[in-house]
Structures are given as C-alpha cells and as structure tokens.
C-alpha positions as CSV (number, residue, x, y, z in Angstrom):
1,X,-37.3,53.4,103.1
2,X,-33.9,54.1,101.8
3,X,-31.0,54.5,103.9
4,X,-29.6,57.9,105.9
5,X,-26.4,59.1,105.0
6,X,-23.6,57.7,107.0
7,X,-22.0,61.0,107.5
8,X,-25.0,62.7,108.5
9,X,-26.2,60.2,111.2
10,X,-22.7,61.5,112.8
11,X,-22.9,65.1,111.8
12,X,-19.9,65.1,110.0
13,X,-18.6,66.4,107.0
14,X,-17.1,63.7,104.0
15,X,-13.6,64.6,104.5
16,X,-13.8,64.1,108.3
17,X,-10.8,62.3,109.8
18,X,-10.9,58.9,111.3
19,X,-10.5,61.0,114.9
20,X,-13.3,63.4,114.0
21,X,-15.2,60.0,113.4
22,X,-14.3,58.2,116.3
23,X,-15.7,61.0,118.3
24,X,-19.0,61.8,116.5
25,X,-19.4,58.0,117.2
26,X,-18.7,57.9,121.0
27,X,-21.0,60.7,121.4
28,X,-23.6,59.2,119.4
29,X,-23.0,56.1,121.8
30,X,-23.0,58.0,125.0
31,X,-26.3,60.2,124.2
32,X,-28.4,57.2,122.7
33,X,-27.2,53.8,124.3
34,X,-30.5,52.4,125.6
35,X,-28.7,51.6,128.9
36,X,-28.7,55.4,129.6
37,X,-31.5,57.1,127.2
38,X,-34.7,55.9,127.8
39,X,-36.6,57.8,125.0
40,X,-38.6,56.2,122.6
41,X,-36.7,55.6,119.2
42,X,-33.1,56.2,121.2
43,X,-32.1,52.0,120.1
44,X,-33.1,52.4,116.8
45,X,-30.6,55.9,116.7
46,X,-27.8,54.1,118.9
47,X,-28.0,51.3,116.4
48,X,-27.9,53.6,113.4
49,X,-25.2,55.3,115.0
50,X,-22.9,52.0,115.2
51,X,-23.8,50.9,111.6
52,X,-22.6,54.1,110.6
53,X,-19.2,53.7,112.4
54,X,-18.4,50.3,111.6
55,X,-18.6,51.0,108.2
56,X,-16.6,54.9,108.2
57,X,-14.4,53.5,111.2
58,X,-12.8,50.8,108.7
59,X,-10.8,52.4,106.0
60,X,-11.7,49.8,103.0
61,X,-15.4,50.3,103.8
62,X,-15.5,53.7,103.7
63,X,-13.7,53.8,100.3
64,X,-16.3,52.1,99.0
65,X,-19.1,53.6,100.4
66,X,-17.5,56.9,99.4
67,X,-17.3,55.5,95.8
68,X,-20.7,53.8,95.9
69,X,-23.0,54.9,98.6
70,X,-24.7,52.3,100.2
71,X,-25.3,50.9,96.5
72,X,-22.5,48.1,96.6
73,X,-22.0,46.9,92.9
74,X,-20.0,44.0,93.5
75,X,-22.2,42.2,96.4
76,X,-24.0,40.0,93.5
77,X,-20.8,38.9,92.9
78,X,-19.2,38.1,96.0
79,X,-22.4,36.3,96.4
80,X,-22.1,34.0,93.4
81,X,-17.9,33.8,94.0
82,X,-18.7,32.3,97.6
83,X,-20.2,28.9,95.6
84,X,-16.9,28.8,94.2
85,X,-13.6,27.6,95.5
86,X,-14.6,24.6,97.4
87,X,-11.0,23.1,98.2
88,X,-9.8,26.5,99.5
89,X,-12.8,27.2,102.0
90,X,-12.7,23.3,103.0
91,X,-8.8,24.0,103.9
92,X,-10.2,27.5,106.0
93,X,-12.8,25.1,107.9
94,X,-10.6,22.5,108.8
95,X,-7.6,24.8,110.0
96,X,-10.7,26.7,112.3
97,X,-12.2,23.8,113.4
98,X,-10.0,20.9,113.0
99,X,-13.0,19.2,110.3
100,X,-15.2,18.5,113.3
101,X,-19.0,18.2,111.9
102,X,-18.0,19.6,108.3
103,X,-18.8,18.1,105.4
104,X,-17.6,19.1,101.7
105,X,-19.1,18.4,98.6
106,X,-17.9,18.9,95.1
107,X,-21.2,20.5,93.7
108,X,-21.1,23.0,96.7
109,X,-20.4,22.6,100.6
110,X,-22.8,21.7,103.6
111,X,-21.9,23.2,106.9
112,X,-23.9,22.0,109.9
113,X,-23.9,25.1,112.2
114,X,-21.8,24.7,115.1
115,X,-23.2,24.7,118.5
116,X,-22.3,27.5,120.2
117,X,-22.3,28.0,123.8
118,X,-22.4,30.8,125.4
119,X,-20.4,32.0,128.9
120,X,-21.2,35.3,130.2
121,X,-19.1,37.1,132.4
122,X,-19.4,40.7,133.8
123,X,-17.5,43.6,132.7
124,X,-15.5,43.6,135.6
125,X,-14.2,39.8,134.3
126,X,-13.8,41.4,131.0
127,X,-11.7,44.5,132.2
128,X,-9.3,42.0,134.6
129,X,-9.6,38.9,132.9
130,X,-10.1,35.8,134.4
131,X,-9.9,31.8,134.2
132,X,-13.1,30.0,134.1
133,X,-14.1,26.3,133.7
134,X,-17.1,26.0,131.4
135,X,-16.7,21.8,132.2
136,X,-15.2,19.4,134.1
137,X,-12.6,18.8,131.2
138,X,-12.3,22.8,129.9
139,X,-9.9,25.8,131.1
140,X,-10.1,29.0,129.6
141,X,-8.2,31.9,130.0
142,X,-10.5,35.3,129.5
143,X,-8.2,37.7,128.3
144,X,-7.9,41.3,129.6
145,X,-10.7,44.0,127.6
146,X,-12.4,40.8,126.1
147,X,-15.2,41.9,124.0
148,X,-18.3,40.5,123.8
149,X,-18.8,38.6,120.8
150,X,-15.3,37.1,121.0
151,X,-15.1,33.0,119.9
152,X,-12.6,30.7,121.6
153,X,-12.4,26.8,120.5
154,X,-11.7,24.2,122.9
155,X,-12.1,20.8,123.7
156,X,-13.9,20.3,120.3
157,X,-16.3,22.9,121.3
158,X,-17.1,26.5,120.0
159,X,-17.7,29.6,122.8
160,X,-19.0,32.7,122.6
161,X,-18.4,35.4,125.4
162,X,-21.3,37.6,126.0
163,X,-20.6,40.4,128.9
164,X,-23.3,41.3,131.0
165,X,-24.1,45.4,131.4
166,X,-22.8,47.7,133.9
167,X,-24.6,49.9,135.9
168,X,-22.0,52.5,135.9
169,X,-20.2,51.9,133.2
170,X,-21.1,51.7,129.5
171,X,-18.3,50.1,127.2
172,X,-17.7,51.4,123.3
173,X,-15.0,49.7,121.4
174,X,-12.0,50.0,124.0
175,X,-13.8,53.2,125.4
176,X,-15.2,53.3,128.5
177,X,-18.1,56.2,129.3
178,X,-19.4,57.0,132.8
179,X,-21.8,59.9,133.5
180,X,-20.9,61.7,136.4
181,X,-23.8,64.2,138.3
182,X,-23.0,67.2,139.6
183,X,-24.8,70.3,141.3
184,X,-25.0,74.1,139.0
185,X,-22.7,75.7,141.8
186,X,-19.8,72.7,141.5
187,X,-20.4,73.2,137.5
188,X,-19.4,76.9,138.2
189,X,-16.8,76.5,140.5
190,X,-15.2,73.6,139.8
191,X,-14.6,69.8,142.0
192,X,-12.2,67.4,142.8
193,X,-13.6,64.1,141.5
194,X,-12.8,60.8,142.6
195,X,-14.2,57.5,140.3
196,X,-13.6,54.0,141.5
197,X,-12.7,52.1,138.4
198,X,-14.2,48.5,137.6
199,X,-11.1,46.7,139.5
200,X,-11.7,49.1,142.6
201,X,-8.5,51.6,141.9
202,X,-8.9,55.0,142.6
203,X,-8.8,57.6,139.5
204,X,-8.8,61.2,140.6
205,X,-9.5,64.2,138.4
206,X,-10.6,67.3,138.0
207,X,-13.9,69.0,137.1
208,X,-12.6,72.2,135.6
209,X,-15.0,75.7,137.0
210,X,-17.5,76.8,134.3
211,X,-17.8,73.3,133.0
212,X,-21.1,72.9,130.7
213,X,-24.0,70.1,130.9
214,X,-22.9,67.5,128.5
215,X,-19.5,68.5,128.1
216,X,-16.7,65.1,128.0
217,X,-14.1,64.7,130.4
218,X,-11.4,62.1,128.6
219,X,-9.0,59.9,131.1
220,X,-6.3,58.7,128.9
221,X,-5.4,55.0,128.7
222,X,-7.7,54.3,131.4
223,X,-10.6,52.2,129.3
224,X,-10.4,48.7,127.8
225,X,-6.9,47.3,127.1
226,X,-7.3,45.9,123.2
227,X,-5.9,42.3,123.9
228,X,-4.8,42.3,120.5
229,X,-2.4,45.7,120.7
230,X,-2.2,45.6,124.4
231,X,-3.6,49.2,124.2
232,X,-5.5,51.0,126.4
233,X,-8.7,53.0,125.4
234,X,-10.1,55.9,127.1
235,X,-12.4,57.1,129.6
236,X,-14.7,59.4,128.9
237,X,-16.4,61.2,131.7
238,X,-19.5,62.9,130.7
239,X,-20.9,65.7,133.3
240,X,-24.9,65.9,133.8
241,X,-25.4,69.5,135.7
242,X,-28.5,68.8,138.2
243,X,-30.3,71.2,139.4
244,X,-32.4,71.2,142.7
245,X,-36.5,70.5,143.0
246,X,-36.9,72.2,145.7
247,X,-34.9,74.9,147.9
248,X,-35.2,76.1,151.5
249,X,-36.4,80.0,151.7
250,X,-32.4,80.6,153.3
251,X,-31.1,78.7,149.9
252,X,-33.3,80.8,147.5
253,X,-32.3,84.1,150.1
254,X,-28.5,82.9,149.4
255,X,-28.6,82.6,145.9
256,X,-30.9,85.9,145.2
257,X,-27.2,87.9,146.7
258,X,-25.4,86.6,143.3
259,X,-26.2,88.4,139.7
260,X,-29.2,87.3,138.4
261,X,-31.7,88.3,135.5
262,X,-35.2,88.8,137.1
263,X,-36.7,88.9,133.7
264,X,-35.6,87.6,130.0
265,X,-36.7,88.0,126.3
266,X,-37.0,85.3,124.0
C-alpha cells in the first residue's frame, strides 16, 4: 500500500510555513499519542503523524520530498556510495569511539555493534537534569530537556537514555502538552488555573470565558529547555469541557432558569 501524502496526514496545504507545520504536528501529537487516545488505530495515526514531521520539519528533507515525493532517486546511490570511502568512515569511527571494537578492512569495513546500555530516568530527571552513576567507575551528568534517545560515551562504554512516561505530562520535541478538565459552566465563564510543573513550581493562568472543548492554551518558554540552544519550548494546555452524568433535580431546576433550546432540527 503506497504511502499518504505528507501534507495531508497534517491537513496542510504545500506552501505551509515551518510554524503552520509545527502546529499541525503538535496537534496531531496531542489528539493521537497512545498515552492519551486509547482508540484503536490512534498509534499507527500518531506514528504517521511524526514520520510526516520529521521529514516537513527539516528543511533539506522537505525539498526533496517536494521535488520527489516519497520516490527518492538518489537512495540506490547513497547506498552503493556508503561501500565506498573506507579511510574517511574509519577516521569518523575512531574520532566517535576512540577505535574500540572496530575493525577496517580494505575490501569493505566490519563493525561489531556496540553494546548499548540503557539508563532510564523519568521526565522529571530529564526536565532538571541530574548526575547519575551507571557503575562504580562512571559519572554522568544528564543534561537539562535530555531527550530520549540521546547517546553519551564513557568509560569505553556506549549509553542510551530512554525517559520513562508521564502521567500528566506528554513531551513533543521541546513541547510539553498537558490536558486540563474542566466543567461546561467554567468553559463559559472562565477560571483561574493553577498547574504544578514537573519540578513542583507553580504556573498560573488563565482559562479565558467561552473557551471551546479542544481549544490549546500555549505557556511560553515553559516546556523542555533544548540543551543544545538553551531554549525553552512551550506548554501547551489543551482544555477537555466535561459534562456531568448525572444532576440533582435543584441542578437541573437551576440550569432550566438560563436560555435554552427545548427542541432542535438537524
């Protein structure tokens, strides 16, 4: 089955900016993330979703997909230009790694895999950052907005950081997205919100009367800080409107005094 469109699994048009992208992407993220959306086929749309954005989210990959679709011309040759070059991707190895466990061969190179271990740490580490001791012998300092996936060398041994899920919080890129319920009479009037962030802090905001189910709240620089940039993301607040099961005879009495349609067409 061939491929869907990159810009239509986002909704967007092809001469979308990289902002418009970014945003059909965290609201991809926020509706579908398995975390959060239960549904069957929501994973395969939340990973369809990210596909989509790693490739339009990266300026050189969306010039070629704009140019060639997700029929890439030159991949037979990248693939026969990787068995070339020996002496330049031995020199890449060794700079990495130090030439621990690699071996190079004139007719081609052999590269045992590298053991990797893995050290998970929760998204609270990964917001604050932390030092940890994977051994006796090792010290590692986990930077502030880590992301999972990251590799760190040391002591002659390759790590990989996974970050363990959070219930409240649901991390995309250097985003973070938190749902937030709230009753039909605060969406119509309006709340003063208070969210207690991963280190414990205090943000206050507010929910703005007449706000709509699904509608995004953004908290500037208060996501992920990129430990590259030393940037902050943002967080994005998204507001579920619940409405009761059940109400007392004096709630339904109450409510019966405001407008109302007893009746509709559809």
């Amino acid at each position: 089955m061939s491929k869907r469109d990159y810009y239509e699994i986002l909704g967007l048009p092809k001469n979308a900016s990289d902002e418009d992208i970014k945003k059909a992407y965290r609201t991809a993220a926020m509706k579908y993330h398995p975390d959060r959306n239960k549904e069957p086929g929501s994973e395969d749309k939340f990973k369809e979703a990210k596909e989509a954005y790693e490739c339009l989210g990266d300026a050189e990959k969306r010039q070629l997909y704009d140019q060639h679709g997700h029929n890439d011309p030159f991949a037979h040759g990248r693939r026969h230009q990787s068995n070339t070059g020996n002496d330049h991707i031995s020199d890449i190895f060794t700079n990495i790694f130090g030439n621990r466990g690699f071996q190079f061969h004139t007719g081609g190179f052999e590269q045992p895999q590298p053991v990797i271990h893995i050290i998970t740490i929760s998204l609270v580490d990964s917001y604050t950052g932390r030092t940890i001791r994977p051994d006796a012998k090792t010290v590692m300092n986990i930077p502030k907005g880590v992301r999972p996936g990251t590799k760190f060398f040391a002591e002659g041994k390759l790590y990989r950081i996974d970050v363990h899920p959070h219930e409240k919080f649901m991390r995309s890129l250097d985003d973070l997205m938190v749902n937030v319920e709230i009753t039909a009479i605060e969406a119509m009037l309006g709340v003063e919100a208070v969210l207690e962030h991963l280190d414990g802090s205090k943000l206050q905001f507010n929910i703005p009367a007449s706000i709509q189910h699904g509608q995004i709240i953004k908290l500037n620089a208060k996501g992920m800080k990129n430990p590259e940039t030393d940037h902050y993301g943002d967080m994005m607040v998204r507001i579920s409107v619940v409405v009761p099961r059940s109400l007392s005879e004096e709630q339904k009495a109450t409510l019966k005094t405001l407008s109302h349609r007893e009746s509709i067409n559809i």
